[in-house]
C-alpha positions, 0 to 999 in steps of 0.5 A: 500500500502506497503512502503519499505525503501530503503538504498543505492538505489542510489547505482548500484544494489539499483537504478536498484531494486527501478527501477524494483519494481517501475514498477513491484509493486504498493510499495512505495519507500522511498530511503536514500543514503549517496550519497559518490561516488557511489551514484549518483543521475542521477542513478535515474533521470527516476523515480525521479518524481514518486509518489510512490517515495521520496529520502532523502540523510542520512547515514544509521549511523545516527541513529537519521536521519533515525529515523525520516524518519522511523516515518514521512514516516511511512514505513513498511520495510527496504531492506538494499543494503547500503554498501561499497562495492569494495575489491580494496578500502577495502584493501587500507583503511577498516575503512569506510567499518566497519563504513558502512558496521557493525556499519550502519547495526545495526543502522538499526537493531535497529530501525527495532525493535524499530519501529517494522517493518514487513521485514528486507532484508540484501542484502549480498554478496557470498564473505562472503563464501571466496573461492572455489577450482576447484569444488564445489558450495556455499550452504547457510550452507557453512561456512563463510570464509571472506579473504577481509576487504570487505567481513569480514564486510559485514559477520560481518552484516549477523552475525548481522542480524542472531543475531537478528533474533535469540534474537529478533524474528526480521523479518529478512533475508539475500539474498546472491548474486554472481557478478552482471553486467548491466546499472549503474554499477560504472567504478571501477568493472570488467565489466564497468571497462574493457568495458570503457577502450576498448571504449578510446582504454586504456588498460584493467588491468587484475590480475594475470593470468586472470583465477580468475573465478566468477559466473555472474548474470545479475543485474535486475534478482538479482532484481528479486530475492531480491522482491521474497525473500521480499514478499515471503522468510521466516523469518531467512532464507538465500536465494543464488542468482546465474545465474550458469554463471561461467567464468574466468575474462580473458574470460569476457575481451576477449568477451567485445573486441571481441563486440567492435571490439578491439584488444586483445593487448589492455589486460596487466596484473597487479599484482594479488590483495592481497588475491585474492580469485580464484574461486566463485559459487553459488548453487541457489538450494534453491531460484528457488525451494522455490520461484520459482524464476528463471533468467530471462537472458542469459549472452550471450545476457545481456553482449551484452545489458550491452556494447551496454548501456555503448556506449550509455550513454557516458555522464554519465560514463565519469562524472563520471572517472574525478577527484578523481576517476582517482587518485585512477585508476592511484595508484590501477592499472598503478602504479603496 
């Protein structure tokens, strides 16, 4: 029986895949997670009493501590999901996302050739392309273009991860995802963000002019993808993972008032985030034909599923938007 370290896993799209393969899969699941605010415990709580898992809070920059968890669980593979992860909070501050994002991925590096493990996974991200005109798709030889502290850190460990693939022969590869939606999604991101404020009848901060389109993926079919890519990826590859969802974040808004039976005079529109990139599209050309992976969700139907889960899960957002995350709401959004 396989065993696969899981960095991050307390983390949105983490928790979400340690649930999906727990049930998919007879792996075990050793999950680490620095738990900063993010990662939350509860993300997790249905799968805590689970043989086939254990958690250990640690930073994956710990080299020492991830070492040892390494040898005494004696794993056979890391799937790497930790990372700072909000362009907002990039901007505002980008020391902690090189710290994390460059020097954290290293440290695994190291130690996947030190304890010479079957399988690196990088979970990446498709802002490391930067952004698309009107036409055009990311392929996985675009070039990388990073425009946020965020995405220039995390194209910085997919160089990395290339690197070593390259001088070490190590096994790795790197998954390279568009927006992700779905259950446990922190408040600061577009849709738990905009669906939260609807339901307290707050307004719904929008940049810009709203049109700044992405491609939307409903989070348990990049789960999906990512044990595809693991079991069946080659080595040194870099897998694209898109639902070929495209929509303006303006149109995402109006559909989740229009669910919620709420007024479109709750939108206001805020000053444009600093760099802004305008458009990104995934071409997932080479997953579906190589891996015979395909989504498994309309967005029509998952958005509906994702809002009437916010409804019923009051008690775990509303934990979560007290205290030091409304004083980053309050200086990223009402003071602009």
């Amino acid at each position: 029986m396989k065993k696969i370290l899981v960095t991050g896993g307390c983390g949105f799209i983490g928790s979400n895949f340690i649930r999906y393969t727990l049930k998919n899969s007879d792996y075990e699941i050793v999950n680490i997670d620095k738990l900063t605010y993010a990662g939350n415990l509860k993300n997790l709580i249905d799968v805590q009493s689970n043989k086939r898992y254990k958690f250990y809070k640690a930073d994956i920059c710990n080299y020492e501590l991830v070492s040892y968890i390494i040898e005494k669980e004696k794993v056979d593979s890391i799937i790497n999901f930790a990372a700072e992860s909000h362009v907002d909070r990039s901007i505002l501050s980008s020391q902690e996302f090189i710290r994390t994002n460059v020097t954290g991925t290293n440290v695994l590096l190291e130690l996947t050739r030190l304890y010479s493990l079957e399988r690196f996974v990088q979970i990446s991200t498709d802002e490391v392309y930067g952004s698309l005109g009107p036409d055009g798709k990311f392929t996985e030889t675009t070039p990388l273009s990073p425009n946020s502290p965020y995405s220039a850190s995390k194209a910085s460990a997919d160089l990395l991860v290339r690197a070593y693939n390259h001088t070490y022969g190590l096994p790795a590869l790197i998954t390279r995802c568009s927006n992700n939606y779905g259950p446990f999604q922190f408040p600061e991101k577009l849709i738990p963000l905009m669906i939260i404020n609807a339901i307290n009848n707050k307004p719904l901060p929008v940049y810009g002019d709203g049109m700044n389109v992405r491609d939307w993926i409903y989070v348990e079919d990049h789960c999906d993808a990512i044990l595809k890519v693991f079991e069946k990826g080659e080595i040194g590859e870099v897998y694209n993972i898109g639902a070929e969802n495209e929509m303006p974040n303006i149109e995402i808004v109006k559909l989740i008032l229009k669910e919620l039976g709420k007024d479109e005079s709750l939108i206001t529109f805020v000053k444009d985030r600093p760099g802004h990139d305008r458009r990104y599209a995934i071409d997932a050309t080479k997953i579906k034909t190589k891996l015979n992976w395909k989504p498994n969700h309309t967005f029509e139907t998952a958005i509906k599923e994702t809002i009437s889960w916010y409804l019923q899960n009051k008690s775990w957002w509303e934990e979560i938007i007290s205290g030091d995350y409304l004083n980053y709401y309050k200086k990223w959004y009402e003071e602009r």
